[in-house]
C-alpha positions in Angstrom: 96.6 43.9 125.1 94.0 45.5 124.6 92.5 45.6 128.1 96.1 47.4 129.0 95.3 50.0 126.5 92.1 50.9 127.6 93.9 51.3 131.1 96.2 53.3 130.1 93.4 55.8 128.3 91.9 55.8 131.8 94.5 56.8 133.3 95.8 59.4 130.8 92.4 60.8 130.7 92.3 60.8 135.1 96.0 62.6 135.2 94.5 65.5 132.6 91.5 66.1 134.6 93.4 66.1 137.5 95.9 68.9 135.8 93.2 70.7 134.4 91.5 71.2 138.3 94.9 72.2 139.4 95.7 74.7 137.0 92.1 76.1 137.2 92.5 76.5 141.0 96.3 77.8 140.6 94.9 80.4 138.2 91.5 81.2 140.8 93.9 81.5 143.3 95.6 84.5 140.6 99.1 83.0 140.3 101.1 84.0 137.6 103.0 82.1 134.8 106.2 81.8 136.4 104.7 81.4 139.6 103.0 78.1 138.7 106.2 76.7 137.0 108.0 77.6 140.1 105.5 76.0 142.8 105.2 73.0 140.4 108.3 72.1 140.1 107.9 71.9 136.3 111.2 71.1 134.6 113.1 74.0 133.4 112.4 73.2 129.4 109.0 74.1 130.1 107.9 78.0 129.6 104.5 80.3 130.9 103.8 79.5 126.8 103.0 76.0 127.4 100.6 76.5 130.5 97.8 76.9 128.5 98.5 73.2 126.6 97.9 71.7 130.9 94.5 74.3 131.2 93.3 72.0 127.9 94.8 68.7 126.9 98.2 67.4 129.1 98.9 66.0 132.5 101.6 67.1 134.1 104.6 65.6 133.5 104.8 62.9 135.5 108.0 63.3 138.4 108.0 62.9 142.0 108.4 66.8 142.4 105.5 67.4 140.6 103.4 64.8 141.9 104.5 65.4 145.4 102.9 69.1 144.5 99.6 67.6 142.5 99.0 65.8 146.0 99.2 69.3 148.5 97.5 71.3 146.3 94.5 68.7 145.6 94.7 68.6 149.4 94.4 72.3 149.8 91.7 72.5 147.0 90.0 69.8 149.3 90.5 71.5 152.1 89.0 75.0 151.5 85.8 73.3 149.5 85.1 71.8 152.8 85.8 74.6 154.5 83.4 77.1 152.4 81.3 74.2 150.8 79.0 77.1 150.4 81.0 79.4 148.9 83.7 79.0 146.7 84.8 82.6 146.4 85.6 82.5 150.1 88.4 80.6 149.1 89.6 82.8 146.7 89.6 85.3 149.8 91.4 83.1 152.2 93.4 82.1 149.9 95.4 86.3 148.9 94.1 88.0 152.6 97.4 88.5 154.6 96.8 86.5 158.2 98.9 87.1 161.2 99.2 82.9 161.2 101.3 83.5 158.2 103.4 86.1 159.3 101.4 89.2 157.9 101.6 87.0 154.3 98.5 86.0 152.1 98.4 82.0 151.8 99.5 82.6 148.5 102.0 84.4 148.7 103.4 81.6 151.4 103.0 79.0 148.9 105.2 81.4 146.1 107.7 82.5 148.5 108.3 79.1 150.3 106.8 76.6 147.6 106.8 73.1 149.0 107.2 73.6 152.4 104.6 76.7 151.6 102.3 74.1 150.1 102.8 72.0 153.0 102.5 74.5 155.6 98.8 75.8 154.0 98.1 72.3 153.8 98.6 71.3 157.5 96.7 74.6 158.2 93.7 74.1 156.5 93.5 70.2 156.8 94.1 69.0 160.7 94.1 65.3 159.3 97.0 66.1 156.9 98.7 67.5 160.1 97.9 65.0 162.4 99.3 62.0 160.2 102.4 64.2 158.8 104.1 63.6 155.8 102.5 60.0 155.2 100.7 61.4 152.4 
């Protein structure tokens, strides 16, 4: 019993600090409120007020939307660290300069517009392993 409790602390403690990187690179990348609710997937009973309780002490709730979303945008914050390992504001400018690639559109605003298949399609560009295994992930 109490091995399964400790587990479970592990994990609740993993899935925050894995919320808390998301939200910080969601806000680094200058998205607003509704914006983040929106490309989440967050269910609908949850408002811009409660972002701040996933910057500092909750995970995410835990759906397949929302995970499905937690696994892209870990991907592209993956992505761009090994892209600019250097560097990390270069990935604040990839991420909001408009690029022909995108149709005249900032990565961002991609992923805002579009949301999943905007986080996918950032995803595939920036990682060519996502892309060459598809939707596996």
């Amino acid at each position: 019993m109490v091995k399964n409790t400790m587990q479970n602390s592990i994990a609740d403690d993993h899935n925050i600090e894995v919320t808390q990187a998301v939200m910080h690179a969601l806000d680094d990348w200058q998205l607003e409120g509704e914006h983040i609710l929106s490309v989440m997937a967050l269910p609908e009973k949850i408002k811009v007020r409660h972002l701040s309780q996933y910057r500092n002490s909750c995970a995410f709730p835990d759906t397949p939307e929302v995970n499905e979303r937690l696994r892209h945008v870990l991907g592209i914050i993956d992505a761009l660290a090994t892209s600019y390992p250097t560097n990390p504001r270069m990935s604040l400018f990839w991420m909001t300069r408009s690029s022909k690639k995108f149709q005249n559109r900032a990565p961002i605003q991609v992923i805002i517009e579009d949301k999943l298949e905007g986080l996918i399609q950032i995803r595939k560009h920036l990682d060519c392993s996502y892309d060459w295994f598809g939707d596996s992930n």
